[in-house]
Every structure is written in C-alpha cells, then in structure tokens.
Residue, then its C-alpha position, 0 to 999 in steps of 0.5 A: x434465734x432459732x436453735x440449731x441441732x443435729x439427730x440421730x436417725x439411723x445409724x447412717x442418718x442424720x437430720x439437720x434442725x433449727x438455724x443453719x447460719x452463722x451464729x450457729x455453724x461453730x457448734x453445728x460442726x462440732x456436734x457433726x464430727x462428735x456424732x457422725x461415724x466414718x463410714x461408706x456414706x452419710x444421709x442428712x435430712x434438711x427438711x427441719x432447717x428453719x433458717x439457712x444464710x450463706x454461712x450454713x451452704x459453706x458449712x455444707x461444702x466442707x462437710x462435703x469436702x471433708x468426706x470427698x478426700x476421705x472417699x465417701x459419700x455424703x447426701x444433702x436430703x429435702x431442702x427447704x425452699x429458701x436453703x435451695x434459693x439460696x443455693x441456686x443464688x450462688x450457683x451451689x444447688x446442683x453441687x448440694x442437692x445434684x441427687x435428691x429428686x427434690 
C-alpha cells in the first residue's frame, strides 16, 4: 500500500503523493480542505502520485467542482502517464489536464 499525502509548496501550491485511490481519497480530501486556503487559485503537482485508480480522477473532478461554484481556479500539474491513460480512458484528460502543456 502506497501512502498517500498532500505538501506544501508555496502558498498557492501543492503536491499530491503516494496512492491517489480508494483506500486513500477519504483522507486525502480531509487533509485538502485542512490545508488548501480560499484563494484566487490553487496549483497541485501530480508529479509524486505513485498509484492512481478511478476513485482518485473523481476526487479530482470534485475538488475541481468545488472550486468552479466558488470561482476559482484549480490546475492539475504534470500527471504521470498512468493517471493520464487513465484520464484519457474515460474521457477525462482535457477536463483535468486542458492547461498543463504536458
């Protein structure tokens, strides 16, 4: 089992770790809304996410809509490739990963 975590960047960033699945979203949205602050924008790095499943795009889609009826902005950086087969699998990868150049 791959643990899962969330770090502090910056201010404004973030980076996902570990196993972004379904043993470890309840605690990974937890430790989201304890750390991530209301502001104009959020960046989270995917670039440390080891595992990813279908659980962990859903948790993504809600932090997205979470942030979309507040009016602001939320960007997914540097997904690895299984998160974005995964994505692309179920039509997900431009609603995700639309401004990551990657």
């Amino acid at each position: 089992m791959t643990l899962a975590g969330l770090e502090s960047i910056s201010e404004y960033r973030f980076r996902l770790t570990g196993g972004l699945t379904l043993s470890s979203v309840a605690e990974l949205n937890q430790l989201f809304y304890a750390q991530v602050p209301v502001i104009d924008g959020v960046s989270i790095e995917l670039d440390a996410v080891r595992r990813v499943d279908s659980a962990g795009l859903v948790l993504l889609l809600s932090w997205m809509r979470l942030f979309k009826t507040q009016g602001i902005a939320i960007r997914f950086l540097d997904p690895s490739a299984q998160m974005r087969s995964i994505a692309e699998l179920s039509d997900l990868d431009s609603i995700l990963f639309s401004d990551t150049g990657s």
